[in-house]
Predicted model as a PDB file, atoms N, CA, C, CB and O in Angstrom, pLDDT in the B-factor column:
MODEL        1                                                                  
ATOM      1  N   UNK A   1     106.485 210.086  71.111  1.00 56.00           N  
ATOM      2  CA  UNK A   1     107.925 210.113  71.229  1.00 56.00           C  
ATOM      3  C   UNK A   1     108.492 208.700  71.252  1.00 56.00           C  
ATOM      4  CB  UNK A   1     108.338 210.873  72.478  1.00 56.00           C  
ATOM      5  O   UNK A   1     109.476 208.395  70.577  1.00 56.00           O  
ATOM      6  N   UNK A   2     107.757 207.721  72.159  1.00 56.00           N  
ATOM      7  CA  UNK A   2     108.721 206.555  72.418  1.00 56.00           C  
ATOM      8  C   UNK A   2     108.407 205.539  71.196  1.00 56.00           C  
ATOM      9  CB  UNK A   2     108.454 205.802  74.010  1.00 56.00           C  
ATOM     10  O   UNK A   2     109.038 204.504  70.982  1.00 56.00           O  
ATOM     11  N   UNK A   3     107.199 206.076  70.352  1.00 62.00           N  
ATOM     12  CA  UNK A   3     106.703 205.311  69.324  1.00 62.00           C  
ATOM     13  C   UNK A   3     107.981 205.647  67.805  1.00 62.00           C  
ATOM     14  CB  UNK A   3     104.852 205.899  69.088  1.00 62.00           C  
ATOM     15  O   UNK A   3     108.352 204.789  67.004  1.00 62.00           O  
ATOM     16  N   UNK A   4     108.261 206.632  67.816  1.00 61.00           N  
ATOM     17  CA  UNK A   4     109.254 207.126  66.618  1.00 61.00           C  
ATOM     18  C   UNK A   4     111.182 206.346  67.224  1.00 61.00           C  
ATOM     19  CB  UNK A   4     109.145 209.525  66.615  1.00 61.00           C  
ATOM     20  O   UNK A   4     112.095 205.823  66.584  1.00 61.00           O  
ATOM     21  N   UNK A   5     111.001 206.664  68.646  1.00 57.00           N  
ATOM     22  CA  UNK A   5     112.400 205.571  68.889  1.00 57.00           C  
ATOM     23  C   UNK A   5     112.457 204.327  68.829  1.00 57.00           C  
ATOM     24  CB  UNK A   5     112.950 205.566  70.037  1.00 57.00           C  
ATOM     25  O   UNK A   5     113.525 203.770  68.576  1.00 57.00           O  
ATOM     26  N   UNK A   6     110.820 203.341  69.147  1.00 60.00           N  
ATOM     27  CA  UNK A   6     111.141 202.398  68.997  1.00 60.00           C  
ATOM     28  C   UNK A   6     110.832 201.971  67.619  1.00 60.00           C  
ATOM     29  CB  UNK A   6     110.769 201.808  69.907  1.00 60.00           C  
ATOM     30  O   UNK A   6     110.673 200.774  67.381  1.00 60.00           O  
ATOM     31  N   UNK A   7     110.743 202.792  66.768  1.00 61.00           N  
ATOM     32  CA  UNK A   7     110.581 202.576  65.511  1.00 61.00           C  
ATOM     33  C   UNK A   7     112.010 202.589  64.669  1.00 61.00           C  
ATOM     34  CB  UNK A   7     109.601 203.573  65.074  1.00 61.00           C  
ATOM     35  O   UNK A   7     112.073 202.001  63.590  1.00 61.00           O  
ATOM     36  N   UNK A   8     113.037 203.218  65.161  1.00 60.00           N  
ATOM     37  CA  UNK A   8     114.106 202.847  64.852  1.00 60.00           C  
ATOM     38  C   UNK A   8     114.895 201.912  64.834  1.00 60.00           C  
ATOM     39  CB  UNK A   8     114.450 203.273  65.097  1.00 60.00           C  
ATOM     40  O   UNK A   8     115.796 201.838  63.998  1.00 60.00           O  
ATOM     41  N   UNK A   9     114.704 201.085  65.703  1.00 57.00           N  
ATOM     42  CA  UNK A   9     115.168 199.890  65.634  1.00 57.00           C  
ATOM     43  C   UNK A   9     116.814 199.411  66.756  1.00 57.00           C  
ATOM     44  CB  UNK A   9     115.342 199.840  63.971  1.00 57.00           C  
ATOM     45  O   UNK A   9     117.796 200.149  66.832  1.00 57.00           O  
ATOM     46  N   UNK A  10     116.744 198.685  67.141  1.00 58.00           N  
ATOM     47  CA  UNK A  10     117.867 198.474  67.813  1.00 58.00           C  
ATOM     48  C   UNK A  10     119.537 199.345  67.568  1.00 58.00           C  
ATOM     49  CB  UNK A  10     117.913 197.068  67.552  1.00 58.00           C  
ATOM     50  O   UNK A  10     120.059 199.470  66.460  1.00 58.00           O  
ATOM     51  N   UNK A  11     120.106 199.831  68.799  1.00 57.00           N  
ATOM     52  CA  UNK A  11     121.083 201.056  68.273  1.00 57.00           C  
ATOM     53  C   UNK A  11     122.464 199.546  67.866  1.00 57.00           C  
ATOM     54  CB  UNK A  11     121.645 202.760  70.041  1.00 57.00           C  
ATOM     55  O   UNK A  11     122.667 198.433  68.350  1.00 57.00           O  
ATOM     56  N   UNK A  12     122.987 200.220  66.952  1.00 56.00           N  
ATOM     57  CA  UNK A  12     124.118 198.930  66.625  1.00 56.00           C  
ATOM     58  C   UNK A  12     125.344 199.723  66.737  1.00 56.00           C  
ATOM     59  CB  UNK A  12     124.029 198.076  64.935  1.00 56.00           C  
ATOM     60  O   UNK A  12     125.393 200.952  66.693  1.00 56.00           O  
ATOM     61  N   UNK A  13     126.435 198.833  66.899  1.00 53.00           N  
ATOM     62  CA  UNK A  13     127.362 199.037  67.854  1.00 53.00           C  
ATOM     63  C   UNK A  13     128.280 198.175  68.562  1.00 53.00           C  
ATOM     64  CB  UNK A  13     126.827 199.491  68.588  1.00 53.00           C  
ATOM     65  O   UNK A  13     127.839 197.030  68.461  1.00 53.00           O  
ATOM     66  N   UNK A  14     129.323 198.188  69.213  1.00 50.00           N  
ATOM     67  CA  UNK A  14     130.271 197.362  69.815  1.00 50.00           C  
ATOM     68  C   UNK A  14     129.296 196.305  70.961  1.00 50.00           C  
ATOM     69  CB  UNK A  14     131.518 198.439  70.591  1.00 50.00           C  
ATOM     70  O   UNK A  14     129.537 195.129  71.232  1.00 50.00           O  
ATOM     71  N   UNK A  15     128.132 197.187  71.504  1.00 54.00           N  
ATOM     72  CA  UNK A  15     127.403 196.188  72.482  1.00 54.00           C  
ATOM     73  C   UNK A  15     126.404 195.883  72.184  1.00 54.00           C  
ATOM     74  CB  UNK A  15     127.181 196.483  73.651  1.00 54.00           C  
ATOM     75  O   UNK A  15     125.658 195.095  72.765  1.00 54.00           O  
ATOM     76  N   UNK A  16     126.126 196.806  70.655  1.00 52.00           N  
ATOM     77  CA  UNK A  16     124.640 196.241  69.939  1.00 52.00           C  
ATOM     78  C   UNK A  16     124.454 195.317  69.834  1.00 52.00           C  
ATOM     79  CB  UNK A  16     124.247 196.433  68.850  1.00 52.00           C  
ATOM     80  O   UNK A  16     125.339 194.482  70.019  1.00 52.00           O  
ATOM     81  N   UNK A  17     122.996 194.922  69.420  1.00 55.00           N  
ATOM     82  CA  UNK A  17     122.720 193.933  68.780  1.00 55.00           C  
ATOM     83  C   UNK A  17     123.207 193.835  66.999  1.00 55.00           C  
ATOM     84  CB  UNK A  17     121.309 193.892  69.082  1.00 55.00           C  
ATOM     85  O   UNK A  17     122.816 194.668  66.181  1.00 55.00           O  
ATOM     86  N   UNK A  18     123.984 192.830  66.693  1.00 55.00           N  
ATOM     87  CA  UNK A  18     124.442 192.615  65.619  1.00 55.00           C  
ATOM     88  C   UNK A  18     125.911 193.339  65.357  1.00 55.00           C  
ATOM     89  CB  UNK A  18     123.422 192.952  64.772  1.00 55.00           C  
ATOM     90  O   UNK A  18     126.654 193.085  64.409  1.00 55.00           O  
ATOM     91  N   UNK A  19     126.088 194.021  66.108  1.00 57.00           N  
ATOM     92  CA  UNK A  19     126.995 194.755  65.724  1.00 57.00           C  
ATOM     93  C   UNK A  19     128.436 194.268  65.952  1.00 57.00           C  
ATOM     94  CB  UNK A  19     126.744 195.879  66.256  1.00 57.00           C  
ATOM     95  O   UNK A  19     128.808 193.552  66.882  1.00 57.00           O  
ATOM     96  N   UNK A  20     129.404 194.911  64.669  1.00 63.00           N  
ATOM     97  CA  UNK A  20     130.944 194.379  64.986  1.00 63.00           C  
ATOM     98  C   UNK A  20     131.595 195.035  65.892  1.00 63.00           C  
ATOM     99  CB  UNK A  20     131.868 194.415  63.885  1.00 63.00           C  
ATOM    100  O   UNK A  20     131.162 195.770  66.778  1.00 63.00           O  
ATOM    101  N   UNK A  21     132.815 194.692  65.592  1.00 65.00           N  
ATOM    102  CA  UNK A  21     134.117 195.007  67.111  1.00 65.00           C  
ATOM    103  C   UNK A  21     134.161 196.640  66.737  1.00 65.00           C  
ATOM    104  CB  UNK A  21     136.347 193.979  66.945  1.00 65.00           C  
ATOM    105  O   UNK A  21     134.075 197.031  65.573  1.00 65.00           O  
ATOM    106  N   UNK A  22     134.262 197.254  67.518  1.00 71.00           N  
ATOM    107  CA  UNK A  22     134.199 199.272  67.643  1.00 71.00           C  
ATOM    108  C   UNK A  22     135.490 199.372  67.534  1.00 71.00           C  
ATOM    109  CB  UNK A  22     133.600 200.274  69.295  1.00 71.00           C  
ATOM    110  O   UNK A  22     135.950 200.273  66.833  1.00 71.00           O  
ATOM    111  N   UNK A  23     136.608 198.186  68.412  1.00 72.00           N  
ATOM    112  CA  UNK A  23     137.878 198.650  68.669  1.00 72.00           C  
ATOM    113  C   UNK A  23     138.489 197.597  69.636  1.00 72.00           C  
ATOM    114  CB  UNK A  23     137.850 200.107  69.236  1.00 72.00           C  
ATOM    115  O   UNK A  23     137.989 196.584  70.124  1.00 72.00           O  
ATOM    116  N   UNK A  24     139.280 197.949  69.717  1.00 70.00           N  
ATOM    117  CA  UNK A  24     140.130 196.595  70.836  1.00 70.00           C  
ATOM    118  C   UNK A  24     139.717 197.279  72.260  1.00 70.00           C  
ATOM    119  CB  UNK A  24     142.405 196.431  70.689  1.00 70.00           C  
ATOM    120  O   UNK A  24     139.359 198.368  72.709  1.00 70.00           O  
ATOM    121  N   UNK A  25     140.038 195.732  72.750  1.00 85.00           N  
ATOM    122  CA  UNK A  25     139.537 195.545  74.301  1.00 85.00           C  
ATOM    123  C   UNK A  25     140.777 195.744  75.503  1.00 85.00           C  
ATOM    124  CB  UNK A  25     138.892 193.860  74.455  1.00 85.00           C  
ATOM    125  O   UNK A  25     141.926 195.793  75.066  1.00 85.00           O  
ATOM    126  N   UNK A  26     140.602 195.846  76.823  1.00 87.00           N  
ATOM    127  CA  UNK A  26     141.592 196.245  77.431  1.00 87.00           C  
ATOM    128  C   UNK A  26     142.862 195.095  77.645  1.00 87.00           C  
ATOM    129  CB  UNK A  26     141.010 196.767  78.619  1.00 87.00           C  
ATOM    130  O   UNK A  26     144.075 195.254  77.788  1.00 87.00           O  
ATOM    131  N   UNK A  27     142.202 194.155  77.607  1.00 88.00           N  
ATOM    132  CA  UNK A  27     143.047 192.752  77.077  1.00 88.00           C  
ATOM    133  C   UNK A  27     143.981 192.555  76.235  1.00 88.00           C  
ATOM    134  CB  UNK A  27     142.395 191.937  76.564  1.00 88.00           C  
ATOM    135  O   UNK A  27     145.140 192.159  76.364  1.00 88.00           O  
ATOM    136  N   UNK A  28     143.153 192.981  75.051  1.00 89.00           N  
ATOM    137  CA  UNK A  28     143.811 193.054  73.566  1.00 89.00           C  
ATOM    138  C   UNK A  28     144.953 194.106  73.603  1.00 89.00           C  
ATOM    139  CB  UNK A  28     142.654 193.529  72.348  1.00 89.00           C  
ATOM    140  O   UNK A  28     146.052 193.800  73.140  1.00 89.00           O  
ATOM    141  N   UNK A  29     144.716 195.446  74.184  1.00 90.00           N  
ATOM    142  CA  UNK A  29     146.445 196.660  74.447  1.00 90.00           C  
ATOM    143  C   UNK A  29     146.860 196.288  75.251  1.00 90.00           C  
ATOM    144  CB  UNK A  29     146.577 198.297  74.831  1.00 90.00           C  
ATOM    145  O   UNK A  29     148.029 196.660  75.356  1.00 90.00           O  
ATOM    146  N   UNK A  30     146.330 195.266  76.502  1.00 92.00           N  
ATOM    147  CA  UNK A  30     147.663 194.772  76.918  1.00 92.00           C  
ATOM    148  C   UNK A  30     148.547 193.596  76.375  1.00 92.00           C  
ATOM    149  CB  UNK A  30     147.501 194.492  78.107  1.00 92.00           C  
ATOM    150  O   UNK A  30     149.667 193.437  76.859  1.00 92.00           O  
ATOM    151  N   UNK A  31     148.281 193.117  75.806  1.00 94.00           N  
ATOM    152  CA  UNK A  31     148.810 191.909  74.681  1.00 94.00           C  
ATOM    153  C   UNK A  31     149.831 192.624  74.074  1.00 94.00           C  
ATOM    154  CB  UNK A  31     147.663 191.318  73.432  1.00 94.00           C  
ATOM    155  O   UNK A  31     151.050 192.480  74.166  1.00 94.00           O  
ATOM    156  N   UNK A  32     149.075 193.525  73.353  1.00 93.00           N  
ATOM    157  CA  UNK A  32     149.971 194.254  72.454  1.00 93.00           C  
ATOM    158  C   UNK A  32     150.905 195.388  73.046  1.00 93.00           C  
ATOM    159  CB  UNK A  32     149.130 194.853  71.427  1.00 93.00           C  
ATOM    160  O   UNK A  32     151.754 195.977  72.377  1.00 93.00           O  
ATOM    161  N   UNK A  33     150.751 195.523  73.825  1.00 95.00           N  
ATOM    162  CA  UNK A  33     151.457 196.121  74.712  1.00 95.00           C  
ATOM    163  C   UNK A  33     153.045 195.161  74.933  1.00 95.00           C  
ATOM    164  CB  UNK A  33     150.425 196.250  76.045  1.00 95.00           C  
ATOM    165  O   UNK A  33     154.135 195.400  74.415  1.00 95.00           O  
ATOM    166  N   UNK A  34     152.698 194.136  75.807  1.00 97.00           N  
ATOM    167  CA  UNK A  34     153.907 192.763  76.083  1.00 97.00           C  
ATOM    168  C   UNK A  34     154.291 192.967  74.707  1.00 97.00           C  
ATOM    169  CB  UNK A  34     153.317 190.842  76.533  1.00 97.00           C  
ATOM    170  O   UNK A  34     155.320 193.570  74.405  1.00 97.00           O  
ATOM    171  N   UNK A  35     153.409 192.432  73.785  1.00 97.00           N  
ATOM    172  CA  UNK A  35     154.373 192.049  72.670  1.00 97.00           C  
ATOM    173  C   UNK A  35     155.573 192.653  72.123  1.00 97.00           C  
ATOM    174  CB  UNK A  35     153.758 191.976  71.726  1.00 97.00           C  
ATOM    175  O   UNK A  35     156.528 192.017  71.679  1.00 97.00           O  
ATOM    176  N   UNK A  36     155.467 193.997  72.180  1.00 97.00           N  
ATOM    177  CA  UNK A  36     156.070 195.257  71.675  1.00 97.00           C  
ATOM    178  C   UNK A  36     157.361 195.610  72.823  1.00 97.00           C  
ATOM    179  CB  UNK A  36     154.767 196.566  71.593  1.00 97.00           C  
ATOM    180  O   UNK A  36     158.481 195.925  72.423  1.00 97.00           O  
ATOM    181  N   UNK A  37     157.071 195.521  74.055  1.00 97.00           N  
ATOM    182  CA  UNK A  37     158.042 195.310  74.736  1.00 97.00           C  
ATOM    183  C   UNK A  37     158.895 194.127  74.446  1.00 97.00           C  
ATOM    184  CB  UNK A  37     157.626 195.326  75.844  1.00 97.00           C  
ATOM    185  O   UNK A  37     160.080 194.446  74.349  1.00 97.00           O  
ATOM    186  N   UNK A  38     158.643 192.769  74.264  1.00 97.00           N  
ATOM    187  CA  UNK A  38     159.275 191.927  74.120  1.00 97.00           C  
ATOM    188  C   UNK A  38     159.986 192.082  73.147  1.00 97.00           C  
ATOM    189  CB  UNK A  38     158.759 191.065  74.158  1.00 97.00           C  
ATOM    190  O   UNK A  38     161.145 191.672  73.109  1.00 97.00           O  
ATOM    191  N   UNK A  39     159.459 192.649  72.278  1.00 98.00           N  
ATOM    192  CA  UNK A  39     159.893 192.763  70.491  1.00 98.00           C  
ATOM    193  C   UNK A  39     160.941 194.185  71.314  1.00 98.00           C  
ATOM    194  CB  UNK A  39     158.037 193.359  68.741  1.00 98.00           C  
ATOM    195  O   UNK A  39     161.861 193.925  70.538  1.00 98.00           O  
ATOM    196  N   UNK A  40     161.214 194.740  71.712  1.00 97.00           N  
ATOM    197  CA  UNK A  40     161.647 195.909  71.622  1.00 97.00           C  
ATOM    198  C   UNK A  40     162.996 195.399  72.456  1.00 97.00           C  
ATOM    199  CB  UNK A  40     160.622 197.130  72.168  1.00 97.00           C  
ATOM    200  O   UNK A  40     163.959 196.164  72.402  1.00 97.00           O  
ATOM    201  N   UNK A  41     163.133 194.276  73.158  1.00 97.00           N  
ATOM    202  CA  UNK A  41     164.005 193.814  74.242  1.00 97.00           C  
ATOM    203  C   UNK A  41     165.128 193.172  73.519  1.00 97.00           C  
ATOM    204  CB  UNK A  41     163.293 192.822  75.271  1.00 97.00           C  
ATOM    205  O   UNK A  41     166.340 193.169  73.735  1.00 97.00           O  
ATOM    206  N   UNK A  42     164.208 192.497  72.376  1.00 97.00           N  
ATOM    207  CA  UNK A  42     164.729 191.639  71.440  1.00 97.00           C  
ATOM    208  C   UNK A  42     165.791 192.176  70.422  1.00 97.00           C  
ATOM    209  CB  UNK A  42     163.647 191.131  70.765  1.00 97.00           C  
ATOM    210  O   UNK A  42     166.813 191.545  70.154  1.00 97.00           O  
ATOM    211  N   UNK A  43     165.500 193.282  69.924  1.00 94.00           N  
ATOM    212  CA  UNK A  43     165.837 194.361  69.021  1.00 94.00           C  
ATOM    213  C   UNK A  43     166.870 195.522  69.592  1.00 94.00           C  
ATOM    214  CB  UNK A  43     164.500 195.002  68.621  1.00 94.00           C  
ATOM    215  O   UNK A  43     167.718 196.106  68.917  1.00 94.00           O  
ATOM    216  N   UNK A  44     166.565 195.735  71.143  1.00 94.00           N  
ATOM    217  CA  UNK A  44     167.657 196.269  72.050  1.00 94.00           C  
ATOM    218  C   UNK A  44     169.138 195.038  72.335  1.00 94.00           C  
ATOM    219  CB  UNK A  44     166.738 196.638  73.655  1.00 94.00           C  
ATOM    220  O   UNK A  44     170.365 195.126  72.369  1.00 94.00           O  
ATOM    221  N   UNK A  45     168.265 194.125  72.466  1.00 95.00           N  
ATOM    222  CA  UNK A  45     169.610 192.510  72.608  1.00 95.00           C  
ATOM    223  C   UNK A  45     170.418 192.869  71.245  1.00 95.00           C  
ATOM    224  CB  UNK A  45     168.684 190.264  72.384  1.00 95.00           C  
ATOM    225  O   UNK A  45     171.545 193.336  71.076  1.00 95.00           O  
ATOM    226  N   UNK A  46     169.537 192.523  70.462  1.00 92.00           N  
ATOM    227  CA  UNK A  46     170.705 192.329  69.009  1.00 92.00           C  
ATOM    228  C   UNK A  46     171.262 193.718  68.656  1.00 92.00           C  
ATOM    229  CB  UNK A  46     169.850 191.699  67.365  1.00 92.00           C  
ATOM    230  O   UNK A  46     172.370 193.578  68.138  1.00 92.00           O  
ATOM    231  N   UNK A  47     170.879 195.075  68.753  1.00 89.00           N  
ATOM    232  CA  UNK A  47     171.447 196.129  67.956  1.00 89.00           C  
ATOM    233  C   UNK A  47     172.961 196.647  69.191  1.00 89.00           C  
ATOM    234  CB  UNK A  47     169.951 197.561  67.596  1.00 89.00           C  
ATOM    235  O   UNK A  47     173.835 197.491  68.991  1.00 89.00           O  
ATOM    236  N   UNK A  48     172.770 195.837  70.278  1.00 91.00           N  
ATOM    237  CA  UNK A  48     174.310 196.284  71.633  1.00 91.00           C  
ATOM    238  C   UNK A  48     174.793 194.982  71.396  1.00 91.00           C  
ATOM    239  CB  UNK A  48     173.957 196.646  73.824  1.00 91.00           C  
ATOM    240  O   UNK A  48     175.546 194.681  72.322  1.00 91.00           O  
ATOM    241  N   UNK A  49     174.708 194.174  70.657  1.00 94.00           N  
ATOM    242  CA  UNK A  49     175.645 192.808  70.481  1.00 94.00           C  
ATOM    243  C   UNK A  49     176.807 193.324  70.206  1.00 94.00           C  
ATOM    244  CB  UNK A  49     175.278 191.721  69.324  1.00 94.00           C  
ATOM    245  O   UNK A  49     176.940 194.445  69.715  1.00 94.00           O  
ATOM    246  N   UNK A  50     177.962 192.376  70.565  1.00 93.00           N  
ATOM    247  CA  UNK A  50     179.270 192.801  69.782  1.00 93.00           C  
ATOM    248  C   UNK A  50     179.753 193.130  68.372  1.00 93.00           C  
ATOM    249  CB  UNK A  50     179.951 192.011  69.970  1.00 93.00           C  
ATOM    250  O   UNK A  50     180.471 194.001  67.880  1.00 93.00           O  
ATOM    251  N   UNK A  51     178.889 191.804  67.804  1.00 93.00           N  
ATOM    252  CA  UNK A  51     179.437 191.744  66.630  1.00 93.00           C  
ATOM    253  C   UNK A  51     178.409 192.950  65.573  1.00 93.00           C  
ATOM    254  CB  UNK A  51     179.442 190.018  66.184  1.00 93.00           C  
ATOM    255  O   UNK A  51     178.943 193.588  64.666  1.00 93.00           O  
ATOM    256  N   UNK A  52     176.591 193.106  65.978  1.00 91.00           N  
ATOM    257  CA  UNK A  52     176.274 194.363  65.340  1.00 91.00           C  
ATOM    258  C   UNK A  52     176.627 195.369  65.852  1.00 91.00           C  
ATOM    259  CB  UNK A  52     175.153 194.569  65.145  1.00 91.00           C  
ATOM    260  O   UNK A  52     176.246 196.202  65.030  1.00 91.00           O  
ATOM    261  N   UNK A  53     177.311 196.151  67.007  1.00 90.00           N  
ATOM    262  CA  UNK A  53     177.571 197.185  67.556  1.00 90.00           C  
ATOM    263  C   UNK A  53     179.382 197.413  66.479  1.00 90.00           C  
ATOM    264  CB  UNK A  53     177.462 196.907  69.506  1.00 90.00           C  
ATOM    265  O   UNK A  53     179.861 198.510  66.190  1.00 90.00           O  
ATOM    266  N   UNK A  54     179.866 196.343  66.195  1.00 93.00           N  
ATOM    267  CA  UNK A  54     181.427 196.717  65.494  1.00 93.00           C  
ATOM    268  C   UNK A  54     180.941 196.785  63.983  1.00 93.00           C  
ATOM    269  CB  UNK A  54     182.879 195.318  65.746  1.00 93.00           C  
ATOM    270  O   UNK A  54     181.631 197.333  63.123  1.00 93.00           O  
ATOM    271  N   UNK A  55     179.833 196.256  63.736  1.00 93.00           N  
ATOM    272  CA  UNK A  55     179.499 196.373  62.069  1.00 93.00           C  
ATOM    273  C   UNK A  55     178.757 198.123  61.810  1.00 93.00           C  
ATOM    274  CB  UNK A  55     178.027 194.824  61.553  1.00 93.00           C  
ATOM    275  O   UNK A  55     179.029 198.913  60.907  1.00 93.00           O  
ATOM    276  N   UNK A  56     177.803 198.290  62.931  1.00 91.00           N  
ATOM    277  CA  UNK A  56     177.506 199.529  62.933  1.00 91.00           C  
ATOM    278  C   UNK A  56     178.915 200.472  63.011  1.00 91.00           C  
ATOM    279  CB  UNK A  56     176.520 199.708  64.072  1.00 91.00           C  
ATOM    280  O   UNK A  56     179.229 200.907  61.903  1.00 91.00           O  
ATOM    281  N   UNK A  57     179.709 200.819  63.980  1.00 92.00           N  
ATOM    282  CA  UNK A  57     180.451 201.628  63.911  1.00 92.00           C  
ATOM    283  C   UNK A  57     181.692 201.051  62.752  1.00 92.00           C  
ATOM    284  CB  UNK A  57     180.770 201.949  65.334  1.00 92.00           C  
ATOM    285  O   UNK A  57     182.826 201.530  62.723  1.00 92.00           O  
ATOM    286  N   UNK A  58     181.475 200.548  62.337  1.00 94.00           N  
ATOM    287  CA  UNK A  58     182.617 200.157  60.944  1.00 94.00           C  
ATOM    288  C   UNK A  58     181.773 201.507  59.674  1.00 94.00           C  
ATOM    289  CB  UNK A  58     182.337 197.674  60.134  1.00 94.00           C  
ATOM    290  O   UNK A  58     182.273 202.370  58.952  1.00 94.00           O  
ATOM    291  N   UNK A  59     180.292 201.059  59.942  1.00 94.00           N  
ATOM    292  CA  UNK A  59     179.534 201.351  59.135  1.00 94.00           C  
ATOM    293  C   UNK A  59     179.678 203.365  58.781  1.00 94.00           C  
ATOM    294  CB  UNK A  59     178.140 200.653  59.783  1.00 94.00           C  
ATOM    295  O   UNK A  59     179.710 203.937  57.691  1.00 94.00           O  
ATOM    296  N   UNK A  60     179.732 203.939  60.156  1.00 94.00           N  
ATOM    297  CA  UNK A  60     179.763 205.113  60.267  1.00 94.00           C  
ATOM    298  C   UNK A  60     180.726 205.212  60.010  1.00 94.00           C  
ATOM    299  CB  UNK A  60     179.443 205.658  61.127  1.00 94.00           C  
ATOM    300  O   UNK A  60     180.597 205.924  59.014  1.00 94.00           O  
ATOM    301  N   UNK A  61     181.951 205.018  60.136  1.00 93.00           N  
ATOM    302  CA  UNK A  61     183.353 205.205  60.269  1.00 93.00           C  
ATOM    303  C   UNK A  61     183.704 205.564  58.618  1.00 93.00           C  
ATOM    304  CB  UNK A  61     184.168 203.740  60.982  1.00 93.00           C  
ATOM    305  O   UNK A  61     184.081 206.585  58.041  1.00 93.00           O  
ATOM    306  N   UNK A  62     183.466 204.563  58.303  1.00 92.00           N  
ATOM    307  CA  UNK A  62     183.330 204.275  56.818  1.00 92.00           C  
ATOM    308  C   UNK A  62     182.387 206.042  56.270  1.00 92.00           C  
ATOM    309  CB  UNK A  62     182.141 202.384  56.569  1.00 92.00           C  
ATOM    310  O   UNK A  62     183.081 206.917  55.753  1.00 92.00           O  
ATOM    311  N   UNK A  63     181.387 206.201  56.414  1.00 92.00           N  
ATOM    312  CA  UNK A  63     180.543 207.247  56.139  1.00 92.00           C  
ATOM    313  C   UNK A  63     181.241 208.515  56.365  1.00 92.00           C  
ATOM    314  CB  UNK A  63     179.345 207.156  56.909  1.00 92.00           C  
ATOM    315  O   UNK A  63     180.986 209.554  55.756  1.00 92.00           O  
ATOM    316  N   UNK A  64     182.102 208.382  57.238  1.00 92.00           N  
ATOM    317  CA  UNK A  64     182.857 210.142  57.786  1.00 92.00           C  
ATOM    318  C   UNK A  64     184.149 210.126  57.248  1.00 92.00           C  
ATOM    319  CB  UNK A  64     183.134 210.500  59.721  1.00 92.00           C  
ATOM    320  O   UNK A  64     184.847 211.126  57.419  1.00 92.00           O  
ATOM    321  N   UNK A  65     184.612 209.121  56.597  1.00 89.00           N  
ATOM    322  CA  UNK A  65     185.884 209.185  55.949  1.00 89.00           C  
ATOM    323  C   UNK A  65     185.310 209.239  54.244  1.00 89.00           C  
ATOM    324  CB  UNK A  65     186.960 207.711  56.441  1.00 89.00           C  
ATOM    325  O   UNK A  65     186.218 208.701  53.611  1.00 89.00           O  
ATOM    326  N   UNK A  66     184.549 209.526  53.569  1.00 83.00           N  
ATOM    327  CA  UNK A  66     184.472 209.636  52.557  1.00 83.00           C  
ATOM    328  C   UNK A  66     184.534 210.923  52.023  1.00 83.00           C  
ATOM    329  CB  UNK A  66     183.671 209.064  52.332  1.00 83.00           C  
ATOM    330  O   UNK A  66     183.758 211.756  52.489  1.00 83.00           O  
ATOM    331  N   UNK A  67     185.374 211.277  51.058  1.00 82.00           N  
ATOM    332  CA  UNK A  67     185.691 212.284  50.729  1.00 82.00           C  
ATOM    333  C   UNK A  67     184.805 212.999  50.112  1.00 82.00           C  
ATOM    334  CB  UNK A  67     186.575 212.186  50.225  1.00 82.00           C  
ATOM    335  O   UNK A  67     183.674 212.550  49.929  1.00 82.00           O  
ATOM    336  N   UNK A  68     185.118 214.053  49.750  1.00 75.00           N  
ATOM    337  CA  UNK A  68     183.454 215.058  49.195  1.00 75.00           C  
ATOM    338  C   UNK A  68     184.174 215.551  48.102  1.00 75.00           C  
ATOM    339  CB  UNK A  68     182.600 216.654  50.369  1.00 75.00           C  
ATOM    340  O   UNK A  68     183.633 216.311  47.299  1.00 75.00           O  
TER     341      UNK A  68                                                      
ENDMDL                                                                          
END                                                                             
Protein backbone atom coordinates (compact mmCIF):
# COMPACT_ATOMS: atom_id res chain seq x y z
CA UNK A 1 0.00 0.00 0.00
CA UNK A 2 2.46 2.70 1.18
CA UNK A 3 4.79 1.52 -1.72
CA UNK A 4 2.03 2.48 -4.65
CA UNK A 5 1.46 6.09 -2.62
CA UNK A 6 4.80 6.80 -2.36
CA UNK A 7 5.16 6.04 -5.79
CA UNK A 8 3.04 8.78 -6.74
CA UNK A 9 4.87 11.34 -6.00
CA UNK A 10 4.44 14.50 -4.02
CA UNK A 11 0.49 15.77 -3.86
CA UNK A 12 0.70 19.37 -5.72
CA UNK A 13 -1.25 22.08 -4.76
CA UNK A 14 -1.56 25.54 -3.01
CA UNK A 15 0.83 23.96 -0.10
CA UNK A 16 2.46 21.49 -2.41
CA UNK A 17 5.50 21.10 -3.38
CA UNK A 18 5.84 23.07 -6.64
CA UNK A 19 2.65 24.02 -6.78
CA UNK A 20 0.84 27.47 -7.83
CA UNK A 21 -1.56 29.88 -5.98
CA UNK A 22 -5.19 27.63 -5.53
CA UNK A 23 -6.75 31.09 -4.80
CA UNK A 24 -6.40 34.22 -2.79
CA UNK A 25 -5.40 34.51 0.73
CA UNK A 26 -7.30 36.02 3.67
CA UNK A 27 -5.17 39.14 3.26
CA UNK A 28 -5.63 39.40 -0.30
CA UNK A 29 -10.14 39.65 0.30
CA UNK A 30 -9.38 41.85 2.69
CA UNK A 31 -7.49 44.26 0.42
CA UNK A 32 -9.95 43.80 -1.93
CA UNK A 33 -12.46 44.13 0.16
CA UNK A 34 -11.08 48.11 1.39
CA UNK A 35 -10.54 48.69 -2.04
CA UNK A 36 -14.09 48.27 -3.22
CA UNK A 37 -15.40 50.06 -0.33
CA UNK A 38 -13.22 52.92 -0.99
CA UNK A 39 -14.04 52.76 -4.67
CA UNK A 40 -17.70 52.54 -3.74
CA UNK A 41 -17.40 55.82 -1.29
CA UNK A 42 -15.82 57.45 -4.10
CA UNK A 43 -18.55 56.73 -6.65
CA UNK A 44 -21.32 57.37 -3.81
CA UNK A 45 -19.30 61.10 -3.35
CA UNK A 46 -19.53 61.90 -7.02
CA UNK A 47 -23.05 60.36 -8.19
CA UNK A 48 -24.96 62.87 -4.76
CA UNK A 49 -22.73 65.83 -5.96
CA UNK A 50 -24.68 68.81 -6.95
CA UNK A 51 -23.70 69.35 -10.09
CA UNK A 52 -24.07 65.19 -11.16
CA UNK A 53 -27.27 64.84 -9.11
CA UNK A 54 -28.88 68.19 -11.47
CA UNK A 55 -27.33 66.57 -14.72
CA UNK A 56 -28.92 63.22 -13.75
CA UNK A 57 -32.34 64.57 -13.05
CA UNK A 58 -32.13 67.01 -16.16
CA UNK A 59 -31.33 63.68 -17.73
CA UNK A 60 -34.65 61.86 -16.68
CA UNK A 61 -36.70 64.80 -16.97
CA UNK A 62 -35.71 65.09 -20.39
CA UNK A 63 -36.62 61.09 -20.89
CA UNK A 64 -40.40 61.51 -19.49
CA UNK A 65 -41.16 64.45 -21.55
CA UNK A 66 -40.56 62.83 -24.82
CA UNK A 67 -43.33 62.27 -26.79
CA UNK A 68 -44.32 58.79 -28.18
Amino acid sequence: MWMRVRARGPVRGAAGAGGGDAGMTTSEYAMGTIAACGFAAVLYKVVTSDMVSSALAAVVGRALDVPF
